[in-house]
C-alpha positions in Angstrom: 109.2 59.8 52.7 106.3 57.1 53.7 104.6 59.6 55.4 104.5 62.1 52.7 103.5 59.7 50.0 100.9 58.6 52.9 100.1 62.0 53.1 99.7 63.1 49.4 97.8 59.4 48.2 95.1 60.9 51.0 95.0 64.2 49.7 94.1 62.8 46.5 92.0 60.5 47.2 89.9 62.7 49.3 90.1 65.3 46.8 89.0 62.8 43.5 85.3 63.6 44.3 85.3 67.0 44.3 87.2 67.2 40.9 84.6 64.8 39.4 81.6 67.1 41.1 82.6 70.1 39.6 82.2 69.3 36.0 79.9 70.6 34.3 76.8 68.7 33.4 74.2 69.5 30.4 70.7 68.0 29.5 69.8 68.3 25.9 66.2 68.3 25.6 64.8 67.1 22.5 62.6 69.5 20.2 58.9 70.4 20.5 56.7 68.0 18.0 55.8 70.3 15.4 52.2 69.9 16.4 53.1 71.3 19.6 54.0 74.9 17.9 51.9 77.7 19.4 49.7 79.7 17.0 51.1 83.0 16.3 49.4 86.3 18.0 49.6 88.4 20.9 51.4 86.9 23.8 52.8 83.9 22.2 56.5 85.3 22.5 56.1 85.4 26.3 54.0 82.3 26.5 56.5 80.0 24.7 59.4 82.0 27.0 58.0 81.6 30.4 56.2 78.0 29.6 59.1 76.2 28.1 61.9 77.2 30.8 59.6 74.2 32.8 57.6 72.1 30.3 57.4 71.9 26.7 54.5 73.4 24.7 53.2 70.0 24.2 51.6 70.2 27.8 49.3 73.4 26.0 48.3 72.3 22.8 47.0 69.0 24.3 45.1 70.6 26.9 41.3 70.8 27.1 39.6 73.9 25.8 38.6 76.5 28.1 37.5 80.2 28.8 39.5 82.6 30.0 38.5 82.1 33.6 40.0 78.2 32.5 43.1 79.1 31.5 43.8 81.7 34.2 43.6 78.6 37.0 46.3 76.7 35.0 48.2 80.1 34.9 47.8 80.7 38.5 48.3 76.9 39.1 51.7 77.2 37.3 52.6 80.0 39.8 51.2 78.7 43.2 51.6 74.7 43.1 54.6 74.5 41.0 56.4 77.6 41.9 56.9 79.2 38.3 58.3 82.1 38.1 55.5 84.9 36.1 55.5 88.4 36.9 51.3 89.3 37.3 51.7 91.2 33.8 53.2 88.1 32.5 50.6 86.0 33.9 47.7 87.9 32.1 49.5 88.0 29.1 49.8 84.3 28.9 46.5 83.7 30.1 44.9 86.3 27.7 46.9 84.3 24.9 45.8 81.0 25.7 42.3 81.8 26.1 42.5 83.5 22.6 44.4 80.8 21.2 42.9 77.5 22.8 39.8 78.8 23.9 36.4 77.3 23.3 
């Protein structure tokens, strides 16, 4: 009987960790300041979709004004140093929108 109780106190103690691992975890991320809402237009559905899956739209409104050539850096900046994931469509879209929006 030692042995199984030996036995079973390991099992369970080996498998603890993996019970606790496997719960699921959430972040709640707090709300955009209202400041931070993007002007309505053209492109602003796919801007606020793709933007805020990594940052929130704070990060545009309080960016410098630029052209278009400006904006389509930051756009291809997005894709090529941080990885984001925006389809070439997407990514003229966007930077069509932003140029329109917070242009010069």
């Amino acid at each position: 009987m030692s042995r199984l109780r030996t036995t079973l106190l390991t099992a369970l103690v080996l498998a603890w960790p993996l019970a606790v691992a496997a719960q699921t975890k959430s972040i709640t991320l707090p709300l955009d300041h209202a400041y931070a809402d993007l002007k309505p237009g053209p492109g602003a559905d796919v801007t606020a979709r793709t933007c805020r899956s990594c940052h929130s739209t704070d990060y545009i409104v309080m960016q410098p004004r630029g052209d278009a050539r400006q904006w389509e850096g930051v756009v291809r900046k997005m894709v090529g140093v941080y990885g984001a994931n925006i389809p070439p469509d997407d990514a003229k879209a966007i930077a069509q929108y932003l140029a329109t929006h917070y242009g010069r």
